[in-house]
C-alpha positions as CSV (number, residue, x, y, z in Angstrom):
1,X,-8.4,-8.1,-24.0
2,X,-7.6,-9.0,-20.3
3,X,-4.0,-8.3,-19.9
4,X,-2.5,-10.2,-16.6
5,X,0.5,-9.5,-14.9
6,X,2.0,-12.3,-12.7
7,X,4.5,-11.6,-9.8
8,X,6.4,-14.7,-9.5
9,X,8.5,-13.8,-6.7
10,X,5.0,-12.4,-5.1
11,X,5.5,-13.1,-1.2
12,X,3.2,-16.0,-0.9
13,X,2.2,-16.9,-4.3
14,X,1.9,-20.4,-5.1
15,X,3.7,-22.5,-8.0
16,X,1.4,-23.2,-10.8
17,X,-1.4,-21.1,-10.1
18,X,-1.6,-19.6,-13.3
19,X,-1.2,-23.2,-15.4
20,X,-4.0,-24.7,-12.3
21,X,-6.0,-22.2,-11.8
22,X,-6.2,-18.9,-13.8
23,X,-5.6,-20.5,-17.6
24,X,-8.4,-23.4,-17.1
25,X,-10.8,-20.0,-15.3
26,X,-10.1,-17.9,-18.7
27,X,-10.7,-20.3,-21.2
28,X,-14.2,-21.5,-19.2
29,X,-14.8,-17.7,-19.4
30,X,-14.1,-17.0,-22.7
31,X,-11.7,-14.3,-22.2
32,X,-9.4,-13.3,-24.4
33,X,-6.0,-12.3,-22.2
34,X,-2.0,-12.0,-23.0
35,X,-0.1,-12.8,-19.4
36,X,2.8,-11.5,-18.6
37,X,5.4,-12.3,-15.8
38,X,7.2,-10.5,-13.7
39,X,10.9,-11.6,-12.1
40,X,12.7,-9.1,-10.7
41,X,11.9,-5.4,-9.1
42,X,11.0,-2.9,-12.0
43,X,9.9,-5.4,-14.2
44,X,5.9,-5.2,-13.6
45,X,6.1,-1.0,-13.8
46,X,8.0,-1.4,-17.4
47,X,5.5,-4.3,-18.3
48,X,2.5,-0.9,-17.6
49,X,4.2,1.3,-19.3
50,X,4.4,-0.8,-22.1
51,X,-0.1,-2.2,-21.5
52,X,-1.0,1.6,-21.3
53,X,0.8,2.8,-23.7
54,X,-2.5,3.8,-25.9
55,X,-5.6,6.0,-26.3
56,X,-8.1,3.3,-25.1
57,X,-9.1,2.2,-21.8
58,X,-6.7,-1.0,-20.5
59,X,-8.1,-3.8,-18.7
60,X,-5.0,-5.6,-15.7
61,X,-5.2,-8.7,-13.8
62,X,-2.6,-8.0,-11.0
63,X,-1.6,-11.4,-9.3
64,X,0.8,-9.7,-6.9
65,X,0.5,-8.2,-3.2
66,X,0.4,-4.5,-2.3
67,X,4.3,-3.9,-3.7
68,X,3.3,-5.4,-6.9
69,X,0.4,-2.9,-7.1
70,X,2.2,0.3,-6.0
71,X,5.0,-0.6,-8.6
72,X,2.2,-1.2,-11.1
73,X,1.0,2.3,-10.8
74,X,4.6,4.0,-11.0
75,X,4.4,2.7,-14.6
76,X,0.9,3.1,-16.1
77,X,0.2,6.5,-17.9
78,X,-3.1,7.6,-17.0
79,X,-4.5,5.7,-14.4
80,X,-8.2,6.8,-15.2
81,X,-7.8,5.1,-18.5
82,X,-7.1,1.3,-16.5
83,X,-9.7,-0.9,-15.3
84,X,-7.6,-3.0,-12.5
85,X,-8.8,-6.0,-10.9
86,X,-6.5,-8.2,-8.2
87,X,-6.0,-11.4,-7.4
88,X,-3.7,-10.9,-4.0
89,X,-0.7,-13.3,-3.7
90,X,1.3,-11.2,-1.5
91,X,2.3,-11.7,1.9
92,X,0.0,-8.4,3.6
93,X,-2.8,-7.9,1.0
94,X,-3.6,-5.0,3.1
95,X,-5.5,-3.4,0.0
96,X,-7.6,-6.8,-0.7
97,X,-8.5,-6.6,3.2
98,X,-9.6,-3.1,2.8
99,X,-11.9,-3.5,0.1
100,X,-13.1,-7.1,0.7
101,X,-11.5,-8.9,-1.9
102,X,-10.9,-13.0,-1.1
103,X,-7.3,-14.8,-0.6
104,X,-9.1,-17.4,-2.4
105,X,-8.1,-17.3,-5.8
106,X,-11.2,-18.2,-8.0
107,X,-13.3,-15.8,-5.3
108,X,-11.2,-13.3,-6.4
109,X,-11.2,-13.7,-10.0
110,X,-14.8,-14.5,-9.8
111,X,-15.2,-10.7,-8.4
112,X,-12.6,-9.3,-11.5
113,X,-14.5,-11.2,-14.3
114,X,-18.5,-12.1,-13.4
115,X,-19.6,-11.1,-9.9
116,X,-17.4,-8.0,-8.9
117,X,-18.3,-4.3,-10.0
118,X,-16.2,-1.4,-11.4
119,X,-15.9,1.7,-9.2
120,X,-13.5,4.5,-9.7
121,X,-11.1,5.4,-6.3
122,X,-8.8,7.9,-5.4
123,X,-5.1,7.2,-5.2
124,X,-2.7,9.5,-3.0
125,X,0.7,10.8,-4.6
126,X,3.8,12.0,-2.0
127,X,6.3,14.7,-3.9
128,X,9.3,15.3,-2.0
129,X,11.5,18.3,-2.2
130,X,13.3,17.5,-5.7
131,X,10.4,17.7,-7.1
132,X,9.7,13.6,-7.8
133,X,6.6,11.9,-7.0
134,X,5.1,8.7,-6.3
135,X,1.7,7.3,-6.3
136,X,0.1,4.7,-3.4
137,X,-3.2,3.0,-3.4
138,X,-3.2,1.9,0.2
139,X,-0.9,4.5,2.6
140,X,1.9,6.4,2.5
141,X,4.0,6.6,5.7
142,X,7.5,8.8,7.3
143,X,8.9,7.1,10.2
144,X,8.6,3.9,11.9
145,X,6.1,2.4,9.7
146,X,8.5,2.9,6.6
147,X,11.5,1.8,8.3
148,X,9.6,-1.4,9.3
149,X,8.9,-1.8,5.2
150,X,12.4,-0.9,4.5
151,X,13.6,-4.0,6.7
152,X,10.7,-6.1,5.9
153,X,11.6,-5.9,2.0
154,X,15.4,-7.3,2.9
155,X,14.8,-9.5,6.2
156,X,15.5,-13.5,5.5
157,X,13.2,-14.1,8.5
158,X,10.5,-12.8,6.5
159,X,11.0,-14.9,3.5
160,X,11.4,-17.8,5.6
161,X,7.6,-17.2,7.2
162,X,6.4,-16.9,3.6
163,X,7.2,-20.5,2.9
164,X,5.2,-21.5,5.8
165,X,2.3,-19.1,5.2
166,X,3.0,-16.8,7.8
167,X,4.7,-13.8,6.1
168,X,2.4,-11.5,8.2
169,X,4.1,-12.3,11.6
170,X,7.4,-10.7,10.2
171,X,6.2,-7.4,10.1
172,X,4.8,-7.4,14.0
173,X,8.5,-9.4,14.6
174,X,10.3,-6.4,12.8
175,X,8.1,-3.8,14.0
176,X,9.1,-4.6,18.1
177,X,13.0,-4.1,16.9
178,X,12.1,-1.0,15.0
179,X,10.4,0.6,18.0
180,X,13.6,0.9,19.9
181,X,15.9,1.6,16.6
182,X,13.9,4.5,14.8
183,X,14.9,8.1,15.3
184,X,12.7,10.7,16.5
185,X,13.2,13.8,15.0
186,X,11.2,17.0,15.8
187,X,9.3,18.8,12.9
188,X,5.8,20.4,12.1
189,X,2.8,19.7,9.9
190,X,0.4,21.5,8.0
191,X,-3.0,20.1,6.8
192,X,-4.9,21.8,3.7
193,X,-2.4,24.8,4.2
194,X,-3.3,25.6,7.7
195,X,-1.5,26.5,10.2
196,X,2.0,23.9,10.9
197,X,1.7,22.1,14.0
198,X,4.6,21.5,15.8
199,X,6.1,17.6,16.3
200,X,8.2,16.6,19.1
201,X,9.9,13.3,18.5
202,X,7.7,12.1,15.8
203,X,7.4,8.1,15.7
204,X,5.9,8.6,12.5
205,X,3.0,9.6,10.3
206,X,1.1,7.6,8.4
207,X,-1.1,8.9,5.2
208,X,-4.1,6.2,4.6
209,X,-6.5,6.3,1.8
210,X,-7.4,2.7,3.0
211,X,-8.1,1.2,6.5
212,X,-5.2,-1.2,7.0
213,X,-1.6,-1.4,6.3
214,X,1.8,-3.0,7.3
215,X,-0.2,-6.6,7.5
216,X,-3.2,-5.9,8.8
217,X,-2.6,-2.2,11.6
218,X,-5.9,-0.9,11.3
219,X,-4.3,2.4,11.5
220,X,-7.0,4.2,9.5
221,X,-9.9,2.8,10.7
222,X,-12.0,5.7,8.9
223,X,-10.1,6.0,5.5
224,X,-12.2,5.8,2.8
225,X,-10.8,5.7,-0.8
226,X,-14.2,7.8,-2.3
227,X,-13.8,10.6,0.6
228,X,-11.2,12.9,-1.3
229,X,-9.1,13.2,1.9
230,X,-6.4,10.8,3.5
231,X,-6.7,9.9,7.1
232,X,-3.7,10.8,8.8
233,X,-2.4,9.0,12.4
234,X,0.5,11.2,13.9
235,X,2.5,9.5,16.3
236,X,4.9,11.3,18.7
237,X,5.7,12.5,22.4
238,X,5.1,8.7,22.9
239,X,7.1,6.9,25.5
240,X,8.8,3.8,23.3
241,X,7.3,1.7,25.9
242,X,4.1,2.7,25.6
243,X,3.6,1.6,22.2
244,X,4.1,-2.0,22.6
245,X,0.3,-1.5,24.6
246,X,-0.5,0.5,21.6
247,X,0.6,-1.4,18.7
248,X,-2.2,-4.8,19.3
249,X,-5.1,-2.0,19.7
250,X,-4.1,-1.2,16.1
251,X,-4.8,-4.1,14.9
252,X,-8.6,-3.1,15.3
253,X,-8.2,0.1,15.3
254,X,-8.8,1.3,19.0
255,X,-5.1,2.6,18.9
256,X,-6.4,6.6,19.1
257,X,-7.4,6.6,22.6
258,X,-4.0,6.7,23.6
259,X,-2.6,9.7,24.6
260,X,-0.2,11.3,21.6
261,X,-1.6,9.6,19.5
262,X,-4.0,12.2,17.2
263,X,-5.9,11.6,14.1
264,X,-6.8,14.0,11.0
265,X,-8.2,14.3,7.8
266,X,-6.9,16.2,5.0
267,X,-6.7,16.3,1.4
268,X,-3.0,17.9,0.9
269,X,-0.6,17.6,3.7
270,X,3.1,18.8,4.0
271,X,5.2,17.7,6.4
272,X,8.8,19.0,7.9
273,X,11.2,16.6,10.0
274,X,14.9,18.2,11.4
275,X,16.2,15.0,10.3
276,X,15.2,12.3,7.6
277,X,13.3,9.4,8.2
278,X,12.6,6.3,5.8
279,X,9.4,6.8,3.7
280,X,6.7,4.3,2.3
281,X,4.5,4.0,-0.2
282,X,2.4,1.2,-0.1
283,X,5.0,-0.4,1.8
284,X,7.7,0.1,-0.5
285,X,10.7,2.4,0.4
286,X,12.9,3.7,-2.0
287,X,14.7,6.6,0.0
288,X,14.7,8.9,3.2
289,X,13.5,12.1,3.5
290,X,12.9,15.2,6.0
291,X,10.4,17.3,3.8
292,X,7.4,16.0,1.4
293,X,3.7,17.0,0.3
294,X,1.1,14.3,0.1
295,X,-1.9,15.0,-1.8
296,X,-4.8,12.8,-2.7
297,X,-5.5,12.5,-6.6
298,X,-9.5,12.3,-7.1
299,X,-11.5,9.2,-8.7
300,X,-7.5,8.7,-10.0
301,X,-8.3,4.5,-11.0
302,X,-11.2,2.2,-11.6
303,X,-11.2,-0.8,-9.6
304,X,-13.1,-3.8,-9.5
305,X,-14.4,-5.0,-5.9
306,X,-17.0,-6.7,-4.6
């Protein structure tokens, strides 16, 4: 039993594409499957608690982008006992970039169902100081990249540029405002419970456990999700300026040979602002926060992928 999990109000999904597409694909295929659609934030994480709410080992279709699947993984139970395939209909896909899965959609169920293979990745997982926790399968971020989500999941422009295909140029629209708007708190860091390194008006940090994220920033050109560490790029003492040079260097990940810029690897990380700042996961931001560990969770969910 294949049970898939449609986003509806997935960024750039298309009308019909389960009726046109994925139904007629099944049925050729033989498979048995139960779908199940999603309208409305919360939905798809009650919809996995419900799937993986057993003993054996659960096989998900995700038709959604990369909110769909971090709000996926806030509701499943045991992640090692899913076998999760996409099909990215989201406006970033940053996670189907990073691993190689097609836009296309019969590519990309052709990898989940015949041609793809099954391999077992690490997730991350951020607890902040009240002691909750949430999991990401692509980057967790404090600072300007989160508050570039946090306006990217509410901005009109952006669902405007979805309807015309073009959802990406929202978040490099949003992210030139957000350079002058975000604070820049002071703090430290401490990698694999070393020493804290002191921050002086942090930008932000990002967490990755993929290569790409906010659209396609190639901000952790090194991340691997079989590595057992997250790449971390720690932005601050930056002139504002400056990082409009920076920011298209990202996109191909050549932005670490600017100065204040620094990149590390770690596999738990706690970090300490004077002030909060929004936080991401995935690209979703639920709240603000000034103090958080970020750990990565070993061979955590099996994935199909090219």
């Amino acid at each position: 039993m294949i049970h898939i999990i449609e986003n509806s109000s997935s960024g750039s999904d298309k009308k019909g594409t389960f009726e046109q597409v994925i139904k007629p694909y099944m049925s050729n295929a033989g498979e048995e499957y139960k779908i199940y659609r999603s309208n409305k934030p919360g939905d798809i994480a009650k919809i996995a608690s419900e799937i993986t709410d057993t003993d054996e080992t659960v096989r998900i279709l995700l038709m959604g982008g990369d909110g769909s699947i971090n709000e996926l993984l806030t509701g499943i139970r045991d992640t090692k006992k899913v076998v999760l395939s996409i099909i990215p209909t989201g406006s970033g896909n940053d996670f189907a970039r990073s691993v190689g899965i097609p836009k296309d959609i019969r590519l990309a169920l052709d990898i989940a169902l015949k041609r793809g293979r099954t391999g077992i990745i690490d997730l991350g997982e951020i607890k902040y100081a009240d002691g909750t926790t949430r999991k990401f399968i692509i980057s967790s971020g404090i600072g300007f990249d989160a508050a570039v989500c946090e306006e990217a999941m509410h901005s009109k422009l952006k669902k405007s540029l979805n309807k015309i295909k073009l959802g990406k140029l929202s978040y490099g629209l949003i992210a030139a405002k957000q350079i002058f708007g975000a604070s820049r708190p002071d703090g430290w860091i401490s990698m694999d419970g070393g020493e804290p390194l002191p921050l002086k008006k942090v930008l932000f940090s990002a967490f990755m456990n993929e290569p790409f994220e906010g659209g396609g920033f190639m901000f952790g050109p090194g991340a691997s999700h079989k590595d057992g560490k997250l790449d971390l790029c720690v932005v601050d003492r930056i002139p504002r300026i400056m990082f409009f040079a920076v920011l298209p260097f990202a996109l191909f990940g050549k932005h670490y040979m600017f100065k204040n810029i620094n990149e590390y690897k770690a596999s738990k990380i706690h970090i300490h602002l004077d002030a909060p700042m929004w936080v991401h996961t995935d690209g979703e931001v639920t709240r603000q926060a000034d103090d958080m560990e970020i750990r990565v969770l070993r061979s955590a969910i099996n994935i199909t992928m090219p």
